[in-house]
Residue, then its C-alpha position, 0 to 999 in steps of 0.5 A: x482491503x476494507x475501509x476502516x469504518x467501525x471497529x470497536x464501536x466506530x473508533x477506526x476513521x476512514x482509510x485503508x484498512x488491512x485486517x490480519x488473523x495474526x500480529x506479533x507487536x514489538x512496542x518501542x519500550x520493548x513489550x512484545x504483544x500479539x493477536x489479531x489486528x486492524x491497521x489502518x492508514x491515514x490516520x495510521x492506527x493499529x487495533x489488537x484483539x484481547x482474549x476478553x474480547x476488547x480492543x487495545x488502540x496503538x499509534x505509531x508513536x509507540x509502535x517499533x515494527x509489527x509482523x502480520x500473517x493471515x490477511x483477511x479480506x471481505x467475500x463480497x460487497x455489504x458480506x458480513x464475513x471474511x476469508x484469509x488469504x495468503x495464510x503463510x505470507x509474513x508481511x513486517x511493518x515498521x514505523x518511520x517519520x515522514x512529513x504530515x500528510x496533513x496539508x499545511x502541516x510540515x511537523x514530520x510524524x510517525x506512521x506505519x510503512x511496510x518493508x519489502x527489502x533488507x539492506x542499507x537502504x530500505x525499500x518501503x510502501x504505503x498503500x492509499x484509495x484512489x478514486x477514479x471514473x469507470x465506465x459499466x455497461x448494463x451487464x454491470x461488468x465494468x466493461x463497457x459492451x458494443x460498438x461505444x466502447x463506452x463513448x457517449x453519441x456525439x451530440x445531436x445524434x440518435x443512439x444506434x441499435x446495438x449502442x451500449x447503453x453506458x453509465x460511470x461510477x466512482x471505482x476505489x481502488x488501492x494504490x501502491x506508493x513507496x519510497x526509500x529509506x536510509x539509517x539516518x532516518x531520510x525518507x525519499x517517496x519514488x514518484x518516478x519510480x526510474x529517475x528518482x531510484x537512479x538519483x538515490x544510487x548516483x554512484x550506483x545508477x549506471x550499474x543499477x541501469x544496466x543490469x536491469x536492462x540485462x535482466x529485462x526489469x522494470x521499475x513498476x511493481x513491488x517485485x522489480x524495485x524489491x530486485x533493484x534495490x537489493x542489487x544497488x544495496x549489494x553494490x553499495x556493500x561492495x564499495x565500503x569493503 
């Protein structure tokens, strides 16, 4: 994961960036492209390599789904080249309209969401920074080190031998935010991921509560809603049969 901030001379804003050794592109009149690419997210744009060495610019408006393999990732800070990761993983991308994140702006528009369950209901996810405060000791760690534990002395007391010397930085970090996704088009973000999955299923949610309690499943990663939500989509099957 990188910040979007320059491919193809400076036309990627800042934002999350994904960077793919291998895309196959379905545009929504039907064309099918592939290549490599950069996805980047808020603004939501994809940039597909050409064998000439230029770069093609897509918008979601015009974009049906996209699958992705072979993800790049930079080696280390200021690193001028990167290494795959993951070369077999198939991640698909497809385009759905939510609100504007925009503020002031409730126009719904489309945008790039990752799909991580089939179904009659979707299981989808966005990925943003989040920017928080860390304490890194002198080591450079990010670990404060000694008795401090990173806690600053009380005011109008000496530091005592051993004391950690301890500053704080701004730490980026990504963020996994995901939501649910219906044929109708509605699109509801799990914030609490528990309560508002359950007020998704309502006729499902017992069942879709004990059976996470028997399996020992909770409600925080992508691989525990991905389990949930194909059995809500199983039981949600059942019933119109």
């Amino acid at each position: 994961m990188l910040l979007c901030t320059g491919v193809a001379q400076g036309q990627i804003r800042s934002g999350v960036r994904l960077d793919f050794q291998f895309c196959r592109l379905v545009l929504v009149n039907g064309d099918t492209l592939s290549g490599p690419v950069a996805v980047c997210f808020g603004p939501d744009l994809l940039y597909m390599g050409q064998p000439d060495g230029s770069v093609r610019t897509f918008a979601p408006a015009s974009v049906a789904a996209f699958a992705v393999q072979g993800e790049k990732i930079m080696t280390g800070p200021g690193r001028p080249h990167a290494v795959a990761v993951d070369p077999n993983l198939v991640r698909l991308f497809r385009t759905l309209t939510w609100p504007s994140e925009h503020p002031g702006e409730q126009r719904p528009e489309p945008a790039f969401f990752e799909q991580l369950s089939e179904g009659p209901v979707l299981l989808v996810r966005r990925q943003v920074l989040t920017t928080h405060l860390t304490a890194i000791n002198p080591a450079g760690s990010g670990r404060p080190s000694g008795p401090s534990r990173g806690a600053a002395p009380a005011p109008g007391k000496q530091m005592q031998p051993g004391f950690a010397s301890v500053r704080y930085d701004n730490v980026v970090e990504l963020k996994d935010e995901y939501f649910l996704a219906w044929a109708t088009g509605e699109l509801i973000p799990l914030r609490k991921p528990k309560k508002d999955l359950l007020t998704a299923f309502p006729q499902q949610a017992q069942q879709v509560q004990t059976y996470a309690k028997t399996q020992g499943i909770g409600y925080g990663s992508a691989r525990e809603l991905h389990e949930l939500v194909s059995y809500a989509n199983s039981l949600l099957v059942l019933a119109t049969q």
